[in-house]
Every structure is written in structure tokens, then in C-alpha cells.
Phi, psi and omega in degrees: 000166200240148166352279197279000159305323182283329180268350178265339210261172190248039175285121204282313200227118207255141172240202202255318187289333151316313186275298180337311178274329162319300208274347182071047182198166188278144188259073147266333204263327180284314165317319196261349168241002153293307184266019163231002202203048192267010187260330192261019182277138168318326219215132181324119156200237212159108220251122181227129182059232188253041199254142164270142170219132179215155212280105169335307197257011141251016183257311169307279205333315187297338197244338167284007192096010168278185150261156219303330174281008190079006192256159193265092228315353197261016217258000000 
């Protein structure tokens, strides 16, 4: 998907093949470093069997410049 694809869509949960070209990265590569570095990913998600899931509108907050609880970094 694309930026504006993400923001336009009315998708609850987001995948790492969703994320991955915005973020510039493979998402095989963005899954393996959710489960060895998941304290250091920006944005809130969650691994359920083997799927990465991550929230939309806290996948935005984080790329508009929140912080990871959603507040916003300059606060």
C-alpha cells in the first residue's frame, strides 16, 4: 500500500506487506525485527500465530510524528 492508501483506507489492521513500502523495507524483515526489537518498533502492534498486526490510525499517529502511546513527540 501506499502513504496515501493507508490513510484513505477504512482497514482496522494493517500487515507488515501493507507497511513495508511506506517504511522502505522488506516486510519479511520488518516481522523479525517486531519479534526480536518490539520495544524499539515506533508504533504499537502485535504478533498473533504468525502474523504481524498493527493498528492503523496508531501506524498514522507514529508517521505523522506522534509518539508511540499517540501523544504527540514535542508535548
Amino acid at each position: 500500500m501506499t502513504w496515501e492508501e493507508i490513510k484513505a483506507s477504512d482497514k482496522l489492521i494493517l500487515t507488515a506487506q501493507d507497511v513495508a513500502p511506506v517504511l522502505q523495507c522488506d516486510p519479511q524483515t520488518l516481522r523479525l525485527s517486531v519479534r526480536q526489537q518490539k520495544d524499539l518498533i515506533g508504533f504499537n502492534c502485535c504478533i498473533i500465530g504468525q502474523t504481524l498486526r498493527i493498528p492503523r490510525m496508531a501506524f498514522i499517529k507514529w508517521m505523522e510524528g506522534g509518539n508511540k502511546d499517540g501523544s504527540s513527540k514535542d508535548r
